[in-house]
N, C-alpha and C positions, 0 to 999 in steps of 0.2 A: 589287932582288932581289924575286923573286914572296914567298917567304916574310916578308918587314917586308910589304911590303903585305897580304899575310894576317892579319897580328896589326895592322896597323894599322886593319884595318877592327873591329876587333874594340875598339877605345878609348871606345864609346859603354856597351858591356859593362862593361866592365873599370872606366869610371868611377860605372856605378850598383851597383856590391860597396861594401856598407856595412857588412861586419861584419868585427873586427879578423881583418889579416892576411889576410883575402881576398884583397886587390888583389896582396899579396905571393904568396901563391901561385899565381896565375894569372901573374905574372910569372916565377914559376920556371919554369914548365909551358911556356910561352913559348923560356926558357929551355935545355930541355930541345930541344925540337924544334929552338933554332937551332944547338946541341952534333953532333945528327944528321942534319944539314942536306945535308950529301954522300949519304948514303945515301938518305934521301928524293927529293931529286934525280933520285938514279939508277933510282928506282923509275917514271919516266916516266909521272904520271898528269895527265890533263886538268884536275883540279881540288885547287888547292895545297892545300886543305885536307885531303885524301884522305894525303900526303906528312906533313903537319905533323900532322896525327891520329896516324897509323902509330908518327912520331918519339918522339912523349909517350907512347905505349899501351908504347914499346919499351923506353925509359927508365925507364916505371913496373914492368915486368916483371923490367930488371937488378934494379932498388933491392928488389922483394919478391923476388927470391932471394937477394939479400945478405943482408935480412933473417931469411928463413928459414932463409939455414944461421946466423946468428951465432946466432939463437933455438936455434937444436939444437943449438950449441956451447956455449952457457950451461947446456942441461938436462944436457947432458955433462958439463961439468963441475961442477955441481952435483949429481948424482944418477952419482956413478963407481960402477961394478959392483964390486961387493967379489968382491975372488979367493977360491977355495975353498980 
């Protein structure tokens, strides 16, 4: 599959991350792109990274809106309007 070869070339990378938890994260991110891997796909571009960039940018985009409604679910419930 074009996309392991994508992240494969990317293992010279991924093996000079020396600070904790780096390598983990870049393997989620990895991760992420192989989760949206049909869609990328279907996006027909000459260069698999263009696909697997899209992937991770798209995945980071779900997670910061889950984030931001639970954060406005939190101030909601913490800060309820008092009825008159």
């Amino acid at each position: 599959m074009a996309l392991e070869g994508e992240i494969a070339s990317w293992r010279e990378f991924r093996k000079s991350l020396r600070s904790t938890g780096s390598r983990e994260d870049l393997d989620g991110m990895f991760d992420q792109a192989r989760t949206n891997c049909m869609a990328a796909g279907n996006a027909v571009r000459p260069v698999v990274f263009e696909g697997m960039f899209m992937a991770i940018a798209f995945s980071h985009e779900k997670r910061l809106a889950n984030l931001t409604k639970g954060i406005e679910e939190l101030r909601i419930e913490m800060n309820p309007q008092k009825e008159p």
